[in-house]
C-alpha positions in Angstrom: 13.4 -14.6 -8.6 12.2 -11.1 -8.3 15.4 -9.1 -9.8 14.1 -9.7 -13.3 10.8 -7.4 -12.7 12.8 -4.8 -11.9 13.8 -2.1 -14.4 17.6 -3.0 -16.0 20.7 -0.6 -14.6 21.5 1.9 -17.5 25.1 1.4 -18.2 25.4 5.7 -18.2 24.9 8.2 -15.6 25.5 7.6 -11.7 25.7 4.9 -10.7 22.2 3.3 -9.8 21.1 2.7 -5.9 21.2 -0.8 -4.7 17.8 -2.2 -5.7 17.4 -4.7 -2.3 17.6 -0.8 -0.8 15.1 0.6 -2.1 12.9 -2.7 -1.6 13.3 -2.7 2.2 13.1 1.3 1.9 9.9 0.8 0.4 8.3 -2.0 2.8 9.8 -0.4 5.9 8.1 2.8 4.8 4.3 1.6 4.3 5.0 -1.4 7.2 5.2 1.8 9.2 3.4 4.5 8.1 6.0 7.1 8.1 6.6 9.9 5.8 9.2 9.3 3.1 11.6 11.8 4.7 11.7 9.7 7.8 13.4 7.2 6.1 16.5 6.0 8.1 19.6 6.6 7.3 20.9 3.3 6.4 18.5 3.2 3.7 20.1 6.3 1.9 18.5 9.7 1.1 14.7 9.2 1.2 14.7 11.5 -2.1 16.7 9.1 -4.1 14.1 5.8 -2.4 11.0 8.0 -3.4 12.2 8.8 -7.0 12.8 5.2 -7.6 9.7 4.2 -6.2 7.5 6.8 -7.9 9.1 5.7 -11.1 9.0 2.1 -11.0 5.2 2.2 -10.0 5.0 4.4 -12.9 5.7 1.6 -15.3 3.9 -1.1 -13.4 7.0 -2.8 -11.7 5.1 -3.2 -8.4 2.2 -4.4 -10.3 4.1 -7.4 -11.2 6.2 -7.9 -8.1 3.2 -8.2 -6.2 2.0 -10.5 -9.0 4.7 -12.9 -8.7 4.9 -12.8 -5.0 1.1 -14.0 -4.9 1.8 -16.2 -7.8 4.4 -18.4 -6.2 2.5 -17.9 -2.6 -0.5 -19.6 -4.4 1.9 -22.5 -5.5 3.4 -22.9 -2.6 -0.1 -23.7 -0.8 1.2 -20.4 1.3 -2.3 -18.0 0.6 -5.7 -18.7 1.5 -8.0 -16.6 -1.0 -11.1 -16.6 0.9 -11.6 -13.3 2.6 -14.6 -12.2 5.3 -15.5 -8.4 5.7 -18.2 -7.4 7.7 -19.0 -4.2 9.1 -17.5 -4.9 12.3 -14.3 -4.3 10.6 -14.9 -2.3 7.6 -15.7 1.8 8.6 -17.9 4.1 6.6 -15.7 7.1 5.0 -16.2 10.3 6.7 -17.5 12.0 4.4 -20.6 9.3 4.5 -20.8 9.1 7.5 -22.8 12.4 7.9 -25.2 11.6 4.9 -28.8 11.8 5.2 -30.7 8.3 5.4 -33.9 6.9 5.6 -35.3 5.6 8.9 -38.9 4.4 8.0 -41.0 7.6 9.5 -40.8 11.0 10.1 -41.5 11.1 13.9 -38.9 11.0 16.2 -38.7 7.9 18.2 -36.8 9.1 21.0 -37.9 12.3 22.4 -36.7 14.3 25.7 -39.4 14.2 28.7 -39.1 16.6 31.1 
């Protein structure tokens, strides 16, 4: 149901990579967190699995995976939609972290006795 999204094989050049491939290349890759040129072997040369994924984002072909994926999750009763995010969970970015803020008053509540 999926192979239609992706991008048809030109009948000239080399010959393309096999597309399941370069799917599990992909989802392997960002499942793990690896750099692209850690890409197993089995998968073929990480070069080739990045070009194909750098050019099919390009032109929105993941865009519409992922749509269809959600689209026949949500018919198949498989997602739930509602989502909770707190700040238990969610971190500030580092570079706000450090930003000044406002604490109601200008004297220090906790000072050092000695």
């Amino acid at each position: 149901m999926l192979g239609p999204l992706f991008p048809a094989v030109k009948a000239t050049g080399r010959p393309p990579v096999d597309r399941r491939s370069v799917v599990e290349a992909t989802a392997w890759r960002f499942r793990t967190g690896a750099p692209w040129r850690d890409l197993p072997e089995r998968f073929g040369s990480w070069n080739t699995i990045y070009k194909n994924f750098d050019r099919w984002s390009t032109a929105g072909v993941w865009a519409r995976v992922l749509e269809q994926v959600q689209a026949m999750a949500h018919q198949g009763g498989d997602v739930d939609w509602i989502a909770s995010i707190d700040s238990t969970i969610v971190r500030v970015h580092q570079h706000g972290a450090t930003l000044p803020r406002d604490t109601g008053g200008t004297v220090e509540l906790q000072e050092v006795r000695r």
